[in-house]
KEKE-3310 file (N, C-alpha, C; in steps of 0.2 Angstrom, whole numbers, plus 5000, padded with zeros to 4 digits):
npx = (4976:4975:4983:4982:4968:4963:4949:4949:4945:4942:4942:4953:4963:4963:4970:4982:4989:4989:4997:5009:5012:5011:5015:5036:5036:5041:5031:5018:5008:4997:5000:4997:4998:4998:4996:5009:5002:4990:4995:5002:4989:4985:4994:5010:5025:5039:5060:5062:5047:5046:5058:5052:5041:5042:5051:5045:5035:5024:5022:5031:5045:5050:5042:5051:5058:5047:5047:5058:5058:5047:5051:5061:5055:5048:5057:5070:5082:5091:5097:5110:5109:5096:5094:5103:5095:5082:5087:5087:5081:5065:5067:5077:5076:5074:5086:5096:5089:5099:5107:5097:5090:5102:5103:5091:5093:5105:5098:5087:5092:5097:5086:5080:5078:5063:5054:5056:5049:5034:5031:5027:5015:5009:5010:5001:4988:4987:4986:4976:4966:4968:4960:4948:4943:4943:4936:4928:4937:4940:4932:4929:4934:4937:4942:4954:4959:4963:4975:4982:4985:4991:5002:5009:5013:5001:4994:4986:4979:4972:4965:4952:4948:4947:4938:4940:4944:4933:4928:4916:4904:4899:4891:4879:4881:4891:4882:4873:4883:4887:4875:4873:4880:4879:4879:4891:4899:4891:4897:4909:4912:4909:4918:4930:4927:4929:4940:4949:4941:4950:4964:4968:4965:4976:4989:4983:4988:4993:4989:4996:5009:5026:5037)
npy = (4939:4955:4971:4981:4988:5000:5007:5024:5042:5053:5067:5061:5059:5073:5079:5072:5072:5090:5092:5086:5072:5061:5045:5045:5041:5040:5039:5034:5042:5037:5025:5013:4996:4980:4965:4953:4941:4945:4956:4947:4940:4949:4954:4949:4949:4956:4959:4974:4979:4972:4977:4993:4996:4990:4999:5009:5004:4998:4987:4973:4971:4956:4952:4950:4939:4929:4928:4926:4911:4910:4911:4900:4890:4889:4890:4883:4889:4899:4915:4918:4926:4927:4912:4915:4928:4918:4909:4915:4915:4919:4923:4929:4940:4953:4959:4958:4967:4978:4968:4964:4973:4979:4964:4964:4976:4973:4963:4969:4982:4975:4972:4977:4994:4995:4988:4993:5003:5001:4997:5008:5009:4997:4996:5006:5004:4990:4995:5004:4993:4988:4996:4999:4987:4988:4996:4999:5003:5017:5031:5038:5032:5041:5049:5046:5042:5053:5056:5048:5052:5062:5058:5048:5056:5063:5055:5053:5041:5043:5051:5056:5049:5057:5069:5082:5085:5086:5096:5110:5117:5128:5143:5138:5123:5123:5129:5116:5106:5109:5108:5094:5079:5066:5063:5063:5056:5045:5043:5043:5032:5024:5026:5022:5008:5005:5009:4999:4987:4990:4991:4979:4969:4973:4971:4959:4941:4922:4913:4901:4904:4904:4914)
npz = (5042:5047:5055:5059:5071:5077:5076:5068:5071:5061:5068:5075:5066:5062:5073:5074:5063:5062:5073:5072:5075:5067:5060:5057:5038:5024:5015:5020:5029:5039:5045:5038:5039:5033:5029:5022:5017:5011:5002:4991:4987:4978:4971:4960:4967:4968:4974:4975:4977:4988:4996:4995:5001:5012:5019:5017:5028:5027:5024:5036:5042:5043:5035:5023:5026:5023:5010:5004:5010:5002:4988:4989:4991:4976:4964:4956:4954:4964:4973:4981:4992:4994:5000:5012:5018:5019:5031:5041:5058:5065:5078:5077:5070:5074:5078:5066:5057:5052:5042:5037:5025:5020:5012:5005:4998:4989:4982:4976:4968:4958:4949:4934:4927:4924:4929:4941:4939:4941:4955:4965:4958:4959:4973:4977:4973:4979:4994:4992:4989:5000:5009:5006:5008:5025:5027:5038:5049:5049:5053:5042:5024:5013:5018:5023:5010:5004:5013:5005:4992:4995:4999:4991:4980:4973:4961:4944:4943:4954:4955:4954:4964:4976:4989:4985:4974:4967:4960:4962:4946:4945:4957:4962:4959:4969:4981:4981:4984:4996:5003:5006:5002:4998:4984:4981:4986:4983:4970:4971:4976:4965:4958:4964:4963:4951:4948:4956:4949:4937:4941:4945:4932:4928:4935:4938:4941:4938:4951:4948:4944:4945:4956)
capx = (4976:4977:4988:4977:4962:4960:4944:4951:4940:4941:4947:4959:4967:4966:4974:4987:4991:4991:5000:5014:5012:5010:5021:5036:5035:5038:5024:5013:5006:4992:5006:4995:5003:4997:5001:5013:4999:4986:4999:4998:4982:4985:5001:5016:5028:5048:5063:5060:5043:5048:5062:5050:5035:5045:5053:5038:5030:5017:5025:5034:5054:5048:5040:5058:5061:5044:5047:5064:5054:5043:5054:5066:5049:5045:5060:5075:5089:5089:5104:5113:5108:5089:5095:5102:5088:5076:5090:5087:5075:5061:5070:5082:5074:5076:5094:5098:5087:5101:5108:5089:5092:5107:5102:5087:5095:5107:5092:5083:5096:5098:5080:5079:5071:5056:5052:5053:5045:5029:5032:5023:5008:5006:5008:4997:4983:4985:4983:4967:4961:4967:4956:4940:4944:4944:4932:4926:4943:4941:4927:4926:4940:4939:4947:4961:4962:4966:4982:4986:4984:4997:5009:5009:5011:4995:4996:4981:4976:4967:4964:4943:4944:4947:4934:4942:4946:4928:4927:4909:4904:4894:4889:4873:4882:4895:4877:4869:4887:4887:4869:4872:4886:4879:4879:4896:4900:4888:4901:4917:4913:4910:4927:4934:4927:4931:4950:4952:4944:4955:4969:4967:4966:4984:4993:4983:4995:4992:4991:5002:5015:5033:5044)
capy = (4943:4963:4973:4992:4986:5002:5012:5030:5044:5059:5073:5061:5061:5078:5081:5070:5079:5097:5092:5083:5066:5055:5040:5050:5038:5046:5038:5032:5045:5036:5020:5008:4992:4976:4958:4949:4937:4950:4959:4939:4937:4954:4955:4946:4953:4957:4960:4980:4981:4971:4984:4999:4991:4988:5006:5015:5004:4995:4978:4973:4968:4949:4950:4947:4932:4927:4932:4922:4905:4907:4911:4893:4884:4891:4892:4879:4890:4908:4919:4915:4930:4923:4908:4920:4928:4911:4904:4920:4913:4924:4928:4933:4944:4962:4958:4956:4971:4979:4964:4960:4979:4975:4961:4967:4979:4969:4960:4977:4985:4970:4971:4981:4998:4994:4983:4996:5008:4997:4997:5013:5007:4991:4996:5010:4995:4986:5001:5005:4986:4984:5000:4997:4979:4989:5003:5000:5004:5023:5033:5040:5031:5043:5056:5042:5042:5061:5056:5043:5053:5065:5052:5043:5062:5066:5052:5056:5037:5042:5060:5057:5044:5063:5074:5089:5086:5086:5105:5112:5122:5136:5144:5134:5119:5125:5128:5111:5102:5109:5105:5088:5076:5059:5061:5063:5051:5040:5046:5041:5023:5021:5028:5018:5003:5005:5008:4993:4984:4991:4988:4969:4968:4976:4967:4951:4934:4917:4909:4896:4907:4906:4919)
capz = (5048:5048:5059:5061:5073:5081:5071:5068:5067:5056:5075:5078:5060:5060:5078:5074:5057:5066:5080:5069:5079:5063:5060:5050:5035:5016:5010:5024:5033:5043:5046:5037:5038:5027:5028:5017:5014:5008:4994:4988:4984:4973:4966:4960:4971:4967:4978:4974:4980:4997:5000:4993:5005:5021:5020:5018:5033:5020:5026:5042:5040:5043:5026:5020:5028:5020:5003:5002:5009:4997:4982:4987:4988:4970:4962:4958:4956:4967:4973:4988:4998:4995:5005:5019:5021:5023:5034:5046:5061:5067:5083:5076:5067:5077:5079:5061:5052:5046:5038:5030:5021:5015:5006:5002:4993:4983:4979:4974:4964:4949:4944:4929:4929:4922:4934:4947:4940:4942:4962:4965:4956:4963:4980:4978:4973:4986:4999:4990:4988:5009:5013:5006:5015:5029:5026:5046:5055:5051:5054:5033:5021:5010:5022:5022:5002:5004:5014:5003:4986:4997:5000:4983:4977:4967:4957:4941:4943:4958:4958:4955:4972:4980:4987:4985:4968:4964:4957:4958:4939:4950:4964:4962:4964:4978:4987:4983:4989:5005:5009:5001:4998:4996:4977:4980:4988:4979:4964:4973:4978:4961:4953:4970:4964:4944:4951:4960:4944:4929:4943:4945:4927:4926:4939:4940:4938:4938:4957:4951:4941:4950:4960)
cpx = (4979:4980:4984:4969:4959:4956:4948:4946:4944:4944:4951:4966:4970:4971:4983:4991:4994:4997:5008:5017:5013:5015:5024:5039:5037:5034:5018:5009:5004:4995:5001:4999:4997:5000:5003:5006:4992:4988:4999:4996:4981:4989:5006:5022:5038:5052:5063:5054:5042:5052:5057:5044:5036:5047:5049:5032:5023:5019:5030:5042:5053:5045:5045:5060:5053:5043:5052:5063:5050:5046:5058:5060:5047:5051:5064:5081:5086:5097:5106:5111:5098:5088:5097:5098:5082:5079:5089:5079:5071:5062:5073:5081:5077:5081:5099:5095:5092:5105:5104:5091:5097:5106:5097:5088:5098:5104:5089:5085:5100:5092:5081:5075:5066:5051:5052:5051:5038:5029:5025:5017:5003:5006:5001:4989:4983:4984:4976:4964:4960:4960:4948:4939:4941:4940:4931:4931:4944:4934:4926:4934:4942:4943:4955:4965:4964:4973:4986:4988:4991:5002:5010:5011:5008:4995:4987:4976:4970:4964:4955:4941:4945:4942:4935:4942:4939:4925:4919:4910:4901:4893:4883:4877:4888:4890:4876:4876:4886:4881:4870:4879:4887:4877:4884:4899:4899:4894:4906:4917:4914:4915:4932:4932:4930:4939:4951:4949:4948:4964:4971:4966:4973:4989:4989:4987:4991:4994:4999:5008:5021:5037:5047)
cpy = (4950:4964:4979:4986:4992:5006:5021:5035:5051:5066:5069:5062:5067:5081:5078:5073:5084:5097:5086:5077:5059:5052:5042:5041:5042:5043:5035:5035:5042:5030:5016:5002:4985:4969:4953:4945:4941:4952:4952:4939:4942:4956:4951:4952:4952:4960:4970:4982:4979:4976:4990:4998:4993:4997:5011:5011:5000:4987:4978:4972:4959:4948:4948:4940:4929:4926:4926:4915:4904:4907:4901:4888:4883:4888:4886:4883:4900:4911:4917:4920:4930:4917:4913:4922:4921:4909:4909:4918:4918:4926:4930:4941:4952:4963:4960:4962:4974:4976:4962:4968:4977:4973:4961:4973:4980:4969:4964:4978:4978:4970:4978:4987:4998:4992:4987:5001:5007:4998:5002:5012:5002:4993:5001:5007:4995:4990:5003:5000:4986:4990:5002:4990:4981:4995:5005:5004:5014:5026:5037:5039:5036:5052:5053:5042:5049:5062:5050:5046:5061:5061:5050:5052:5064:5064:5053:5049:5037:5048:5061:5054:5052:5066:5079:5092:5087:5096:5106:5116:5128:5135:5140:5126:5117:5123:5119:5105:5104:5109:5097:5085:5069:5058:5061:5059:5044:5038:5040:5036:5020:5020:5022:5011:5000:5004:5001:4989:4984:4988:4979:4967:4968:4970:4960:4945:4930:4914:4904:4897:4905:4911:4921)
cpz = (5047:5055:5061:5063:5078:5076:5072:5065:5063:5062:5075:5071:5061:5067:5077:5068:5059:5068:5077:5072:5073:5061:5053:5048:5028:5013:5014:5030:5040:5047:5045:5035:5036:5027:5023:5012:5010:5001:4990:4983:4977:4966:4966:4962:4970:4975:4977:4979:4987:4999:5002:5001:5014:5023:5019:5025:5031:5023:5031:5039:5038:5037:5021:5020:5025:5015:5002:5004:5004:4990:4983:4987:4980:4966:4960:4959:4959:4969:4980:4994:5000:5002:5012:5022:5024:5029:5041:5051:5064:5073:5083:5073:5067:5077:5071:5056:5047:5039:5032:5024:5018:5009:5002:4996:4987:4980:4975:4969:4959:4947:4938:4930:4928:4925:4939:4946:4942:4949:4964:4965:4959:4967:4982:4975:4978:4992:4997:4991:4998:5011:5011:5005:5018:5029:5036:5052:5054:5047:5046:5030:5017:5012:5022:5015:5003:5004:5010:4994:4988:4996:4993:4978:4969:4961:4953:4944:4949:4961:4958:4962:4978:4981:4985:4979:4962:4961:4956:4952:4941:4954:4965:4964:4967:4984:4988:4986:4996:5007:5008:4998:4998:4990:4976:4980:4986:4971:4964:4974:4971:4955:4958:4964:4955:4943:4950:4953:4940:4934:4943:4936:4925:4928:4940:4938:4939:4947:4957:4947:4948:4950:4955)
residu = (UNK:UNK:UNK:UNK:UNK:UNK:UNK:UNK:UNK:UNK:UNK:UNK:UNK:UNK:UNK:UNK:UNK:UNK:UNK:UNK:UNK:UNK:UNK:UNK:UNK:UNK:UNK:UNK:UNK:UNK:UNK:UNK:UNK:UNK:UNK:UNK:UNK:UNK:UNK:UNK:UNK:UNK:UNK:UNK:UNK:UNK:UNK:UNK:UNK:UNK:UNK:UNK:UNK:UNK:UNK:UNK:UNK:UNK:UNK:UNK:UNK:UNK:UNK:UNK:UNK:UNK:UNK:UNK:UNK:UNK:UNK:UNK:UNK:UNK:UNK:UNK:UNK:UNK:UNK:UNK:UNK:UNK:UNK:UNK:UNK:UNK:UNK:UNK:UNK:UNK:UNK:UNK:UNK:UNK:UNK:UNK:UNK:UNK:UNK:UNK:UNK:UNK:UNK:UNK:UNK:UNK:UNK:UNK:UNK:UNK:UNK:UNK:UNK:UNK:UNK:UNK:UNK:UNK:UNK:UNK:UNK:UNK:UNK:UNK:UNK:UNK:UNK:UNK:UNK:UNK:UNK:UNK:UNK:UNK:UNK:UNK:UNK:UNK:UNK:UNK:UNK:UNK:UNK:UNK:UNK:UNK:UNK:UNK:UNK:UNK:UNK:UNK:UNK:UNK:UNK:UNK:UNK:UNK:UNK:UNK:UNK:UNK:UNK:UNK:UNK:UNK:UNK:UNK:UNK:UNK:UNK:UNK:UNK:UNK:UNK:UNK:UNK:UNK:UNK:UNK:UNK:UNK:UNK:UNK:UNK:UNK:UNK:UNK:UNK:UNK:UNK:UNK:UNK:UNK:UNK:UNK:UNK:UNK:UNK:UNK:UNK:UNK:UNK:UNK:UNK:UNK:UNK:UNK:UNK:UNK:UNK)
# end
């Protein structure tokens, strides 16, 4: 189950852009949000990219207390602030955020850097994999990859899924893109879809790895 069901077009982006209405996020402009169980199906998921996730607005807070169920289901031995987290009930929830940060935090700050330099990467997958999921909910995605290749700041791995970046070599074809940009297009889906393979190669794990 997704959480963005309203279709967004292309005026309303750009109004809300302008007009400096977008949800402030540092990395999620459009306020795409993503559910626990999706990231899953994609990545193996550390206490780093739950923190990184949540506070960019990419995952709820309640992804926390899902995370730390399903690490004590996996796992025999885990930290005691794992348990905390599971032991916190879903009505609790709102009452408690700043506690969940906290230990999120803790939780965060012992992985190794190397392990969170990876963060980034992953999450910026699984925002690409959700939105060509979700191509329907915004009237051209790739007006969406534009803000996402902002937010991610101008990362190379996704600089061909841009239109902008597509440089015509002459005036000749300057012209024939502006009468015409479904070779472009035709292009983009196809760098879109070679992405999302060579990612899934990177990051893919074993379903029944553990936590």
């Amino acid at each position: 189950m997704e959480f963005q069901i309203k279709k967004l077009s292309n005026e309303e982006i750009d109004i809300m852009s302008k007009n400096g209405v977008l949800p402030v996020r540092p990395m999620n402009s459009l306020g795409i949000m993503i559910s626990y169980e999706y990231f899953l199906k994609l990545v193996d998921l550390n206490w780093y990219d739950i923190l990184f996730a949540i506070e960019n607005g990419y995952l709820n807070v309640e992804s926390a207390v899902e995370h730390a169920l399903k690490v004590i289901e996996q796992v025999e031995v885990y930290e005691e602030e794992v348990f905390e987290l599971a032991s916190i009930m879903k009505k609790e929830i709102k009452g408690k955020e700043c506690e969940i940060f906290k230990i999120l935090r803790k939780l965060a700050n012992e992985l190794p850097s190397e392990i969170k330099e990876l963060t980034k990467k992953k999450l910026l997958y699984v925002v690409l994999s959700w939105l060509f999921e979700n191509q329907e909910l915004y009237e051209d995605p790739f007006r969406v990859i534009e803000f996402i290749f902002d937010d991610f700041g101008f990362p190379d791995s996704i600089r061909e899924l841009v239109r902008y970046m597509l440089l015509p070599y002459s005036k000749e074809k300057i012209i024939e893109s502006q009468q015409s940009q479904i070779g472009d297009k035709d292009l983009l889906f196809k760098k879109w879809i070679e992405y999302l393979e060579n990612q899934k190669v990177i990051f893919h794990y074993p379903q029944s790895n553990k936590i």
